[in-house]
C-alpha positions, -999 to +999 in steps of 0.1 A: -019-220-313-021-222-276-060-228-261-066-197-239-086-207-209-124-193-204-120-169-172-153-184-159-128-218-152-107-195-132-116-197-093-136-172-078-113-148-058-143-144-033-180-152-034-213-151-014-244-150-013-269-127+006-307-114+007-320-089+033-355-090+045-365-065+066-394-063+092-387-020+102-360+002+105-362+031+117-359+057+148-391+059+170-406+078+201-396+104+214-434+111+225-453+106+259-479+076+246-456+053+232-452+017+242-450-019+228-480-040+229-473-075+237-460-087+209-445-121+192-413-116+172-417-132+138-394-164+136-370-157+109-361-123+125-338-106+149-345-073+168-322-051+180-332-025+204-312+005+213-317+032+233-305+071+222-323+093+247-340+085+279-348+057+293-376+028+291-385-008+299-391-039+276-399-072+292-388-100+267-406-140+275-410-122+310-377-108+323-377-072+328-353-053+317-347-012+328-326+007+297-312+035+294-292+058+265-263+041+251-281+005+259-288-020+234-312-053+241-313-079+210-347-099+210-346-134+193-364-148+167-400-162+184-394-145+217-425-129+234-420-088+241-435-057+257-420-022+265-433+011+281-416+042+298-424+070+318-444+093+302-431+122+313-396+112+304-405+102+267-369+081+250-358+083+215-348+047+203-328+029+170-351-004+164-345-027+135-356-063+128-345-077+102-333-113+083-300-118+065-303-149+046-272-163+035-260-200+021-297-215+023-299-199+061-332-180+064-312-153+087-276-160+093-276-135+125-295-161+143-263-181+141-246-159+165-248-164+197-253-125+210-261-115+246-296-099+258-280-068+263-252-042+256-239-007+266-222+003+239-187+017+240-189+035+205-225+051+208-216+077+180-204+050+158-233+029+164-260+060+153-236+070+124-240+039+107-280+036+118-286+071+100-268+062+069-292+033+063-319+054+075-311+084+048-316+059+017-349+052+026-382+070+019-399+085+046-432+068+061-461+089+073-459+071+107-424+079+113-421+114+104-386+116+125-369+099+100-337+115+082-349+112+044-338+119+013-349+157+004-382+161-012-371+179-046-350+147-051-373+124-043-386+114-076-351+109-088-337+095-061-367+066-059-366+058-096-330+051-096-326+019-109-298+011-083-321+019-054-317-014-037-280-021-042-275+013-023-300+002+006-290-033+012-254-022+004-261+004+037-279-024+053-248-047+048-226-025+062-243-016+098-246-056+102-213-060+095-206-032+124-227-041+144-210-077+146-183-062+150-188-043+175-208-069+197-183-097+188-206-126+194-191-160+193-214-188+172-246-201+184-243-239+191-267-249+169-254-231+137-230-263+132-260-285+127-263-299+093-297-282+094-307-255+121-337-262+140-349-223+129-348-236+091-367-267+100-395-244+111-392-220+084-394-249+058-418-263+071-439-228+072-431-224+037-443-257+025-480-250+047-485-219+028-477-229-005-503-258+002-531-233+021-561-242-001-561-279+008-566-303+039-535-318+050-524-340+084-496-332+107-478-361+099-482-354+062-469-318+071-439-333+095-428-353+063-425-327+039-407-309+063-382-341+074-389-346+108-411-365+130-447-352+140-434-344+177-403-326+168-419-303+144-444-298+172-414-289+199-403-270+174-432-248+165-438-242+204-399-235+208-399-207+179-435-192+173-451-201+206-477-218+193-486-260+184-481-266+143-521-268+139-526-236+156-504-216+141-516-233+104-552-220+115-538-186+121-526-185+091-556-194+069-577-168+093-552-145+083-556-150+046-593-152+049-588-119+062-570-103+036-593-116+009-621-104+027-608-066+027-591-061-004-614-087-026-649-089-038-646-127-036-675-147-022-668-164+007-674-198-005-646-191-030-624-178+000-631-209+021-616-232-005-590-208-013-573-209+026-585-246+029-615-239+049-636-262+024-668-254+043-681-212+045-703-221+072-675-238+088-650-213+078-684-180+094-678-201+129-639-203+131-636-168+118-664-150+147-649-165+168-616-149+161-630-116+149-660-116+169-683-112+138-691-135+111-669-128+074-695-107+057-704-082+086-664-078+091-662-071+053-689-045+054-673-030+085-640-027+076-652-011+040-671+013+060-638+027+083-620+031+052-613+067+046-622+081+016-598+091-015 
């Protein structure tokens, strides 16, 4: 009797791997107050920035840039921004920023090599496929614009068990027309063995999964692969600041968090962002916060608006 082969010896007829993670989505303005606060775009992201109504300004590490409808500005990973208009000409924009990790890269659109900016040819192509991601999510009080799924089918709609196959499926498809449209051409640094962006994010990675505990840079540089001045030149490069200074960030940001949403002393919290010290970790943080951890606790309890 003839052996019958197992079909998982066959070879795959396609495969690939992918995982969305998404900073916001989503269609803002459209009123006179709005702007962009200088701002730091997280490393592992990409941002792009188009223009539906109107017109407005963003200034990305400096450059200034006038838009207007049918424009589209893309805003790199680590790059430094700020935007504004004229108030009594309010705009309407599509933002997103967003990761597509794919292969072991942390975002697999940083790969291309895309220009600053873009006037679109296809405008009503580009918004079709923007509102099709933007009608599988659930709308946020702070964006109120926002096509949404209809409230009666809400509950059903949000409990489907396929919920994030349809969203990232959406999600999936405006990349892949977006790229398409754009037609970038390949970064230079994508054929590195290992991307300079996934050096940083590896090494971020292996800080916060070793926050509660005093470590050196070169200590950190090693887990991460690369010499103590590269992973410096490459912390500056993509987050703007020096390794040690954005590892303090970090732990103030934690202590932070605890601080709000725990009852935790704070000599607990110390050792638990690798503070050690609570009288160390009071001086650091006032002079972040401009008041010590236990009046900022009681404050921030105190604005909180009542159930």
């Amino acid at each position: 009797m003839p052996t019958r082969p197992y079909l998982s010896d066959w070879t795959p007829a396609y495969e690939s791997r992918f995982g969305v993670r998404m900073q916001w989505f989503g269609r803002y303005a459209g009123y006179p107050e709005w702007s962009i606060l200088p701002s730091r775009l997280a490393a592992d992201k990409i941002c792009f920035f188009y223009v539906e109504t109107g017109s407005c300004w963003i200034r990305v590490n400096g450059v200034h840039h006038e838009l207007e409808a049918g424009e589209l500005l893309v805003i790199r990973g680590g790059e430094e921004f700020v935007g504004g208009q004229n108030p009594e000409r309010p705009h309407v924009s599509l933002s997103a920023a967003l990761a597509i990790e794919q292969e072991g890269a942390a975002n697999s659109l940083l790969h291309f090599d895309f220009q600053r900016r873009y006037r679109l040819r296809e405008p009503g192509r580009y918004v079709r496929e923007f509102e099709r991601v933007l009608g599988l999510f659930k709308r946020h009080r702070s964006t109120p614009e926002i096509p949404a799924v209809p409230p009666a089918l809400k509950p059903q709609y949000e409990s489907l068990p396929h919920r994030d196959i349809l969203v990232t499926g959406a999600l999936l498809r405006w990349v892949s027309s977006l790229v398409e449209i754009l037609r970038p051409s390949v970064a230079p640094d994508a054929l590195e063995p290992v991307a300079p962006i996934e050096r940083v994010l590896a090494a971020e990675t292996w800080a916060i999964a070793n926050l509660s505990r005093e470590f050196t840079l070169p200590e950190w540089a090693h887990a991460a692969g690369v010499h103590p001045d590269y992973l410096g030149r490459l912390f500056r490069k993509h987050t703007g600041k020096r390794p040690m200074e954005w590892l303090n960030e970090r732990r103030l940001r934690e202590v932070e968090q605890l601080l709000t949403s725990t009852s935790k002393p704070l000599a607990e919290i110390a050792e638990a962002c690798g503070f050690g010290c609570p009288f160390y970790l009071s001086r650091v943080f006032k002079r972040s916060f401009g008041e010590p951890p236990g009046r900022y606790r009681k404050m921030r309890r105190q604005a909180k608006p009542p159930r």
